[in-house]
N, C-alpha and C positions, 0 to 999 in steps of 0.2 A: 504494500500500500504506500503510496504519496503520504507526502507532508500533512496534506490538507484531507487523508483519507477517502481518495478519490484512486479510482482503478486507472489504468493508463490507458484507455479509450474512453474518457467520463472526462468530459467539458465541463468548467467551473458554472454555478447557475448565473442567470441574465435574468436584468429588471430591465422593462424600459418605461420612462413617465413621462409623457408627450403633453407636448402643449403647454410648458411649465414656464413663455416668454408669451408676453404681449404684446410683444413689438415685432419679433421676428415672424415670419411666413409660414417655415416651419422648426422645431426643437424639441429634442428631446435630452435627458439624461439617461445615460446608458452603462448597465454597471453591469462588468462580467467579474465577479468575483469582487477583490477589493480594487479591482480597478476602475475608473469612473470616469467617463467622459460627456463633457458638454458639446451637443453636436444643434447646431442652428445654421438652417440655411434664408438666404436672403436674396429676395428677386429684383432684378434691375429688368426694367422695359428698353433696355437698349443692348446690343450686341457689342461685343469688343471694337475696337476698330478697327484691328486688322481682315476682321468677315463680315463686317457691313454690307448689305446688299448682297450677302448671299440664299437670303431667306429662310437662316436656321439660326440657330441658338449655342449656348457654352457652357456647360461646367465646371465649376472649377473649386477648389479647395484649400483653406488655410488651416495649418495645426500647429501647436503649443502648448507646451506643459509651466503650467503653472510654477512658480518658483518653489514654491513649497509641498508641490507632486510627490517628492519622494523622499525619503528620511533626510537628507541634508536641502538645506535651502540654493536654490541655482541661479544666477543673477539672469532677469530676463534679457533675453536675445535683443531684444528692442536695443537695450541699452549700451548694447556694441556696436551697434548700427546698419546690423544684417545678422540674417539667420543662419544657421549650422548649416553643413552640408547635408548633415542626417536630419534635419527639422525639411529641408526642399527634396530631396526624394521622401522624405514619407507626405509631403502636399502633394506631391507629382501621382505617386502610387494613388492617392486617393481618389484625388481628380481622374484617371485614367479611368478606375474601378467605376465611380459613377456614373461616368459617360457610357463604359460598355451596355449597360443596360435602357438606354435613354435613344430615341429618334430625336437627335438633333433639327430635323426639319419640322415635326410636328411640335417641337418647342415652339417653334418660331423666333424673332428675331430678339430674344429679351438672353438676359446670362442669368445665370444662378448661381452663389459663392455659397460654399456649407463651410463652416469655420467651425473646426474640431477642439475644443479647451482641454486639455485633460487637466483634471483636480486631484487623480489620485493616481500616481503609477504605480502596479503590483505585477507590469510583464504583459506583454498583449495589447499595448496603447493602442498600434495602429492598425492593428485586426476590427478591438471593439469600436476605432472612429468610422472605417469602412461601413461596420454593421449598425452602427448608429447612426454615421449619415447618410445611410441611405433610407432610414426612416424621415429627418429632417428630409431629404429634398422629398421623398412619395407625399411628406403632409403639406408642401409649400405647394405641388402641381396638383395634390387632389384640393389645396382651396383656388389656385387658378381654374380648374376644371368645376368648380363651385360655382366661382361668380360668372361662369361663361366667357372667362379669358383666353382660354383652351376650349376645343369643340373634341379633338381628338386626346388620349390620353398619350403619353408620349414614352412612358415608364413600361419597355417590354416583358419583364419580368423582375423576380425581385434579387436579391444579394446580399453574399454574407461575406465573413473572412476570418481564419482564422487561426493560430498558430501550431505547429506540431513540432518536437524536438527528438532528440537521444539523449538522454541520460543515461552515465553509469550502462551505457549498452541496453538501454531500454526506450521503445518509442513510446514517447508519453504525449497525448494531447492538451493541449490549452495551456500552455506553460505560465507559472507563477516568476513573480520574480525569481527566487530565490533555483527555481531550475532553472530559468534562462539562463542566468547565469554562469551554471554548472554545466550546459549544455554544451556537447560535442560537435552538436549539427541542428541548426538552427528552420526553421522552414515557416514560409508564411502563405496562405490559401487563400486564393479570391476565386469564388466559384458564385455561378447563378444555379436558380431553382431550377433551372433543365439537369444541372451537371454540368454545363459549358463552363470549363475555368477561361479565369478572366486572368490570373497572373499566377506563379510559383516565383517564390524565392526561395532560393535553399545554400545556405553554405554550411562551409565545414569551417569548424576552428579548431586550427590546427587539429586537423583531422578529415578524414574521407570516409563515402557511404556507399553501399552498392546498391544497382538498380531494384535487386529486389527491397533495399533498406527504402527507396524514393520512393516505390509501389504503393509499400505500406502504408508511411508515413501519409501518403494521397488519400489511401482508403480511410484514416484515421479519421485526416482531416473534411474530407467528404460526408462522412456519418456526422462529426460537428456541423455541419454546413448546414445539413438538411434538418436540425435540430433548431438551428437559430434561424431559417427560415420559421421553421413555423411558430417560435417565440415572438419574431415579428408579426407572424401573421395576427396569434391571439392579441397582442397588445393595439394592432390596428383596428381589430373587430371590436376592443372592449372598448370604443371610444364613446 
């Protein structure tokens, strides 16, 4: 048994509490374990200006962890006057992941930015922003699809993400801090409700894994996937 007496294909549990901004379009709070992120997305009625007048739309995504995320205090990125390298591939990753499941033409010409907060890092940050923002942007386009801003929906299916490791020679799902850390090979899953993966990442630290170890590792994190689908789903229905 894990730390947190969890079997090595048993995902941490997920809350999600939507609608908790006034202001934003759509937001939720998304907590897979002790990890917790604020995910709001926010609609602009104009396209970038690089695809102006192409008669489609943009996603796009911003993340950050809080100063005080994780046991030692972290000076914000702001205040150096750009972001890490590892803070712009995981916006890059996210932004990707959302747009895979989105008709950019039936958006139309407006952008949507989902701006991911993490308040509490426990391992998993940019797994649970994925799977959180893509609840934010579904509730920003079903209240355009509400007011009749949208005629067609434009979200072809839904998406999740979500980490898988080796520890100690063991493939464990949904990694905590404290296994990430210890982890040999690291893997992170962007898959739709078809099963169409959207992205893998997989490394080795200092260390290698064999194709049957990737198999696994896939099939692990595929049975998570199909778990927080439909955690999304119930949290959608319970509105």
């Amino acid at each position: 048994m894990r730390s947190d007496q969890r079997r090595n294909d048993e995902r941490r549990p997920v809350s999600f509490e939507l609608d908790f901004s006034i202001y934003a379009e759509g937001s939720v709070l998304i907590s897979v374990g002790h990890t917790k992120v604020i995910c709001m997305a926010t609609v602009e009625d104009k396209a970038p200006n690089w695809m102006r007048g192409e008669g489609k739309g943009w996603i796009t995504a911003e993340y950050q962890m809080l100063p005080r995320a994780t046991g030692i205090r972290n000076p914000r990125e702001s205040l150096r006057g750009k972001v890490s390298g590892r803070t712009m591939e995981i916006q890059r990753l996210i932004g990707r992941a959302l747009r895979s499941v989105v008709d950019l033409e039936k958006l139309g010409e407006r952008s949507i930015l989902v701006d991911c907060d993490v308040i509490q890092a426990d391992g998993g940050t940019r797994t649970a922003a994925i799977t959180g923002g893509f609840i934010a942007l579904k509730l920003a386009i079903d209240r355009l699809l509400k007011d009749g801003t949208l005629v067609e929906d434009p979200i072809k299916e839904y998406l999740a993400a979500i980490s898988v490791g080796i520890v100690n020679d063991e493939i464990l799902l949904d990694l905590n801090y404290e296994e990430d850390l210890n982890a040999s090979v690291d893997l992170n899953l962007v898959m739709t409700e078809s099963g169409r993966i959207v992205e893998i990442q997989a490394t080795g630290e200092e260390a290698t894994f064999s194709e049957d170890e990737l198999l696994k590792m896939i099939a692990f994190g595929k049975k998570g996937i199909v778990e927080l689908i439909q955690a999304q789903k119930e949290a959608m229905a319970g509105r």
